[in-house]
Each structure stands twice: as structure tokens, then as C-alpha cells.
C-alpha positions as CSV (number, residue, x, y, z in Angstrom):
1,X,-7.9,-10.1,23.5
2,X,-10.4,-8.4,25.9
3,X,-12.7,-6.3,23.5
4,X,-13.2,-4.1,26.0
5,X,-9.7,-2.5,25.5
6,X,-11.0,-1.5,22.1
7,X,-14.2,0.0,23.8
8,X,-12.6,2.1,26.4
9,X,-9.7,3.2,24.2
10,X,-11.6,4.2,21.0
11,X,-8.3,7.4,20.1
12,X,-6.1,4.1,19.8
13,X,-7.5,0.5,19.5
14,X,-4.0,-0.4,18.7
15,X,-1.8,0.3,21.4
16,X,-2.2,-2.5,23.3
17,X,-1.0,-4.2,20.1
18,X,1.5,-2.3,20.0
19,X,3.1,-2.6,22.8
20,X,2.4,-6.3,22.9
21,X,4.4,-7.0,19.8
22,X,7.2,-4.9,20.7
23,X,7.7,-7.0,23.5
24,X,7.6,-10.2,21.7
25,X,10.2,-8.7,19.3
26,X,12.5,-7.7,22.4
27,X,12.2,-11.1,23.9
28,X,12.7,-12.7,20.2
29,X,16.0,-10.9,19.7
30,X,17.1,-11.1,23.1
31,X,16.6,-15.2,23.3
32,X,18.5,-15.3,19.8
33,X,21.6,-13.4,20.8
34,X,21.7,-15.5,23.8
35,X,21.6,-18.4,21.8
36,X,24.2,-17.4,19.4
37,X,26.4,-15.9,22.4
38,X,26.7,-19.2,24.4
39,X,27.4,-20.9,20.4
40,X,30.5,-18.7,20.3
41,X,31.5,-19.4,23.7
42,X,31.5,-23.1,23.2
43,X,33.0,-23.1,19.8
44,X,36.2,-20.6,21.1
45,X,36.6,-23.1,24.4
46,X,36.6,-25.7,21.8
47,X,39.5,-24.6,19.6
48,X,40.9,-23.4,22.7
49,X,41.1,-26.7,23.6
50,X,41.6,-28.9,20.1
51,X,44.5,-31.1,19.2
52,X,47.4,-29.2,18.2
53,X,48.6,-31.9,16.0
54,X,45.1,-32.3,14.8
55,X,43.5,-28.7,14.6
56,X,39.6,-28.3,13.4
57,X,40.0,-27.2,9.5
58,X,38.1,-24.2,8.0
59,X,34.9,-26.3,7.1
60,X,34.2,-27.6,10.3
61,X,34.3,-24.2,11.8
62,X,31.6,-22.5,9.1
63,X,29.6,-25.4,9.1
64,X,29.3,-24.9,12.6
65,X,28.7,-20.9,12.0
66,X,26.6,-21.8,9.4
67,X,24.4,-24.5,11.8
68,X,24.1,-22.0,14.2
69,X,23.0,-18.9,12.4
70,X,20.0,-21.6,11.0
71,X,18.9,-22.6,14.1
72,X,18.5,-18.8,15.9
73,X,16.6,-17.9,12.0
74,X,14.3,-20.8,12.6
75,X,13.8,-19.6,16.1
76,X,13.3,-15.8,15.0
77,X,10.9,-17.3,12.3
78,X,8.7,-18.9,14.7
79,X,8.3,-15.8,17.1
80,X,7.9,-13.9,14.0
81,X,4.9,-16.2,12.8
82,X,3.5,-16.2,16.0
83,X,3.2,-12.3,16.1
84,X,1.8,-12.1,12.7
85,X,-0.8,-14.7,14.7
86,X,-1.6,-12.6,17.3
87,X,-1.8,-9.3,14.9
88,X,-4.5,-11.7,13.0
89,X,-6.6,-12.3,15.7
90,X,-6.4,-8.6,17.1
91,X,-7.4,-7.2,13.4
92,X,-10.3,-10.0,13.2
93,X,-11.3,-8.7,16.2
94,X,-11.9,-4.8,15.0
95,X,-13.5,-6.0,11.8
96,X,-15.8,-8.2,13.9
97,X,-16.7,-4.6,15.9
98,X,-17.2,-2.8,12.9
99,X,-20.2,-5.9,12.2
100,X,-21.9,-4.8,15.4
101,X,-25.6,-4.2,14.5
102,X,-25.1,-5.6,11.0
103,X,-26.8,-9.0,9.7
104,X,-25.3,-11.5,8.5
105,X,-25.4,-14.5,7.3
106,X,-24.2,-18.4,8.0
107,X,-24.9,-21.6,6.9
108,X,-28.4,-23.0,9.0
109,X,-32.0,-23.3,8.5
110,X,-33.5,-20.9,11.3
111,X,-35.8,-18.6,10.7
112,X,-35.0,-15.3,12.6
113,X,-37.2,-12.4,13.1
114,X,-35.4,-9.4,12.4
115,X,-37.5,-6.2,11.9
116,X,-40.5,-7.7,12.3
117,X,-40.1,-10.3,9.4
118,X,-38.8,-14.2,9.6
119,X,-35.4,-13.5,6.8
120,X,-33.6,-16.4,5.3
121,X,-31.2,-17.5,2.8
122,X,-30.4,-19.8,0.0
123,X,-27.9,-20.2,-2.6
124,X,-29.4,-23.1,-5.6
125,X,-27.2,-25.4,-7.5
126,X,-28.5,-24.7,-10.5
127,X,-31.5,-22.5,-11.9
128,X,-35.0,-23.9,-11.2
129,X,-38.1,-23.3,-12.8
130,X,-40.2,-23.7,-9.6
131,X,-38.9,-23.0,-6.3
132,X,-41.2,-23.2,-3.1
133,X,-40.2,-21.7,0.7
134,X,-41.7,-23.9,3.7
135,X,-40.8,-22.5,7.5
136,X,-41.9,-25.2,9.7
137,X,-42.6,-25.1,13.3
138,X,-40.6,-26.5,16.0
139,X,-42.5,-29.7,15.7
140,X,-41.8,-30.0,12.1
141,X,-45.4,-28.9,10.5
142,X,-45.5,-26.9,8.3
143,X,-47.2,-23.5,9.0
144,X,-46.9,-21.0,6.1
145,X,-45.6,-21.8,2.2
146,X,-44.9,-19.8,-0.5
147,X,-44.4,-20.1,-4.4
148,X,-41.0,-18.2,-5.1
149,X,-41.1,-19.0,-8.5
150,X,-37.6,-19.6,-11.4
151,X,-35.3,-19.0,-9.2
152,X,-31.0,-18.5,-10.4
153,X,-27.3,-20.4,-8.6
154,X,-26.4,-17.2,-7.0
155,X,-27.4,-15.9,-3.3
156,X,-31.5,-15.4,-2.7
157,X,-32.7,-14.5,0.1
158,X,-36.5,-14.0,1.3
159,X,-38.1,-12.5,4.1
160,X,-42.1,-13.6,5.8
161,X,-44.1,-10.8,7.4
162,X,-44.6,-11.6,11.1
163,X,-48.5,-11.3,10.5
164,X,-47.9,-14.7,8.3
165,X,-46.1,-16.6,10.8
166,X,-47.6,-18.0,14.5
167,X,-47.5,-15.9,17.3
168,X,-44.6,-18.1,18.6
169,X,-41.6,-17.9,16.5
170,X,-39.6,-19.8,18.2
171,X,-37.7,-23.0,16.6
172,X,-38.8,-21.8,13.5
173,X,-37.1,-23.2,10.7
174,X,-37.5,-23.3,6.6
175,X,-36.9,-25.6,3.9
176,X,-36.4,-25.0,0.3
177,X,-37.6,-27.1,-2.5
178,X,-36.0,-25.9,-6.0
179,X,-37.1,-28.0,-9.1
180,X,-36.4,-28.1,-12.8
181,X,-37.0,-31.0,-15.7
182,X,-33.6,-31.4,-17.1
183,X,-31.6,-32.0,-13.2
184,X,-31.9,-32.4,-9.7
185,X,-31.3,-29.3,-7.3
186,X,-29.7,-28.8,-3.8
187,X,-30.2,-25.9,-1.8
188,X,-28.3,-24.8,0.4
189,X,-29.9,-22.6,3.6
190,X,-28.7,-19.6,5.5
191,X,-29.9,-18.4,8.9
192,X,-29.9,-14.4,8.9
193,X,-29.4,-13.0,12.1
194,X,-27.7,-9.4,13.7
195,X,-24.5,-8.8,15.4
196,X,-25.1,-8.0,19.5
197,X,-21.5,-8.3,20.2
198,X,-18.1,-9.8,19.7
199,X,-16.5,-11.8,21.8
200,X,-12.6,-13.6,22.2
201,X,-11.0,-16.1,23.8
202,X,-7.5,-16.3,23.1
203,X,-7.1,-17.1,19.2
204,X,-11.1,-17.7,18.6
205,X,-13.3,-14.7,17.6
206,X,-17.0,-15.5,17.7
207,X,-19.6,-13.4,17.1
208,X,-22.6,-12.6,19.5
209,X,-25.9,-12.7,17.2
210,X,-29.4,-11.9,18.5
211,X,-31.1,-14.9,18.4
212,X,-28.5,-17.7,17.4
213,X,-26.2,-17.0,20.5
214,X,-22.3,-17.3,19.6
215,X,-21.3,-18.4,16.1
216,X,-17.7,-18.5,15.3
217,X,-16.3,-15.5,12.7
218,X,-15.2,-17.9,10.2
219,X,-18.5,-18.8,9.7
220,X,-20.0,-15.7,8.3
221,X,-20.9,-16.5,5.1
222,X,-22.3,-13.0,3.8
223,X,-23.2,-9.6,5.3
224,X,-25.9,-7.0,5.3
């Protein structure tokens, strides 16, 4: 899908849908009555033509009925479950334009200016009694730390005034060190960033952001 048919046609973002699907339904039915119409045709020229002294019996004629009504469900089936496909990616793709402008949030360990501030993420295995930020410069030195204190397992996030950080913020990444005396503690990081745009290309949705370029939908972890 072309989001621009949603842009320009903001009374009915569906309609191309619409009329999409309807076609694939038409097309559907029409390919299964074909099917089952040159079925019958075979199966009368058969009996038409069967051994008089050796005529098919009433099984082999509904099993055959019965063989061919499976095969044109199977077919409708698959055209069905390609629709419901296409009618996924089409929905993803007005929930991704309702994001525009929005941050989110996806797995990563950039640090993104947003509003003036560098904004990150984490998410902590288990709670710590000392938990300490480091953002790090694109040669790996670290150039501003900070004490966050006893931190809990769900979602944190944190946010660095831009006064803090160097003049050049770019490549800027962070690292979280989360400790405690009875285990051992993983963070995991998440890069915060806003929504430009969204993009397609056929069954992929991605997601423009402002500084991390294209990310794909399914990676969204959390939103602002």
C-alpha cells in the first residue's frame, strides 16, 4: 500500500480496501465455480461413457463429489487467508499513521535528542539497589554518568539535558550498569526516538523515525 492513498483520501482511508477485496472475492468465487464446473463436466462424460456391464456404484460418484468440493474449499481458504493478509497490512498501516509525531520506543542503545534532552530506556531483570546510566561517545568514552539509584524489573526510562552532553550528539550511545548483593542483573536498552513518517512496501510496514531512519513496525516495543 502507497500511504499516500490514505493522505489524499482522509473522508475514506478504506476504499481502496475496499474495492481491492471485493475483487479478490470475485476472482475467488469465479476461479472456484470454474473449477467445480469443468469437475462436473468430466464426471457426466465419464458415466456417459462407463461400462454398462460394469457401471460406477454410488461411492465412487460422492467420493468424487466429495473430493472435489475439498479441493475448491482449500482453494477458497487460501484466497480467503490471503485477504485477511492484505486487510492486516492495510490496518497496520493506519495505526502506524496514527503514531506520526509520537515516540516510541525499540530495542537499541542510542541516545536520541528529542526536545532538547538525550531519552533512553531500560527494562532490569530484577530490582537493583544501585543502578548507574553512562552515554558514551561515538568513540566509546564515556562523557557524562549518573547515579539512578534502586531501581525495579519494569520499564524506566531517563532523559540527559542537552547542556550535560557534548556539543556533538552524534553516535551517542548509553549503557546501564544495575547491581544488587543477592544476583546478577541484565539490562536491557531502548532507543527512544519520534515517528517522521510511515512507509510500505508490499507486506512490510516500517516506520520512519527522526534520527534512527527506518525501523520495522514489529519492532516497536512501547509508545509515548
Amino acid at each position: 500500500m502507497d500511504t499516500s492513498s490514505v493522505a489524499n483520501n482522509p473522508t475514506d482511508p478504506y476504499a481502496a480496501l475496499n474495492t481491492k477485496n471485493a475483487g479478490s472475492s470475485t476472482s475467488a468465487t469465479a476461479g472456484a465455480a470454474d473449477t467445480q464446473d469443468r469437475f462436473l463436466k468430466l464426471l457426466v462424460a465419464q458415466m456417459q461413457n462407463q461400462d454398462p456391464m460394469n457401471p460406477m456404484d454410488n461411492a465412487q460418484v460422492t467420493t468424487q463429489l466429495a473430493q472435489i468440493q475439498t479441493v475448491t474449499g482449500i482453494d477458497t481458504l487460501n484466497t480467503s487467508i490471503g485477504t485477511l493478509g492484505s486487510q492486516f497490512t492495510q490496518m497496520q498501516a493506519l495505526q502506524g499513521v496514527s503514531l506520526m509525531g509520537h515516540d516510541v520506543s525499540t530495542q537499541g542503545n542510542q541516545l536520541n535528542m528529542i526536545d532538547d534532552k538525550g531519552e533512553g530506556g531500560y527494562q532490569l531483570s530484577s530490582a537493583s539497589t544501585a543502578t548507574q546510566l553512562d552515554v558514551l561517545n561515538a568513540a566509546g568514552a564515556v562523557v557524562y554518568t549518573e547515579q539512578l539509584g534502586p531501581q525495579g524489573t519494569g520499564m524506566q526510562t531517563f532523559n540527559v539535558p542537552a547542556d550535560q552532553l557534548p556539543a556533538d550528539t552524534a553516535g551517542l550511545t548509553f549503557k546501564i550498569t544495575a547491581t544488587s548483593p543477592k544476583q546478577t542483573i541484565t539490562a536491557n536498552t531502548y532507543a527512544h526516538d519520534r515517528v517522521v513518517a510511515v512507509n510500505t512496501n508490499g507486506t512490510t510496514l516500517s516506520l520512519q523515525l527522526q534520527t534512527m531512519g527506518n525501523v520495522p513496525y514489529a519492532s516497536v516495543t512501547a509508545v509515548d
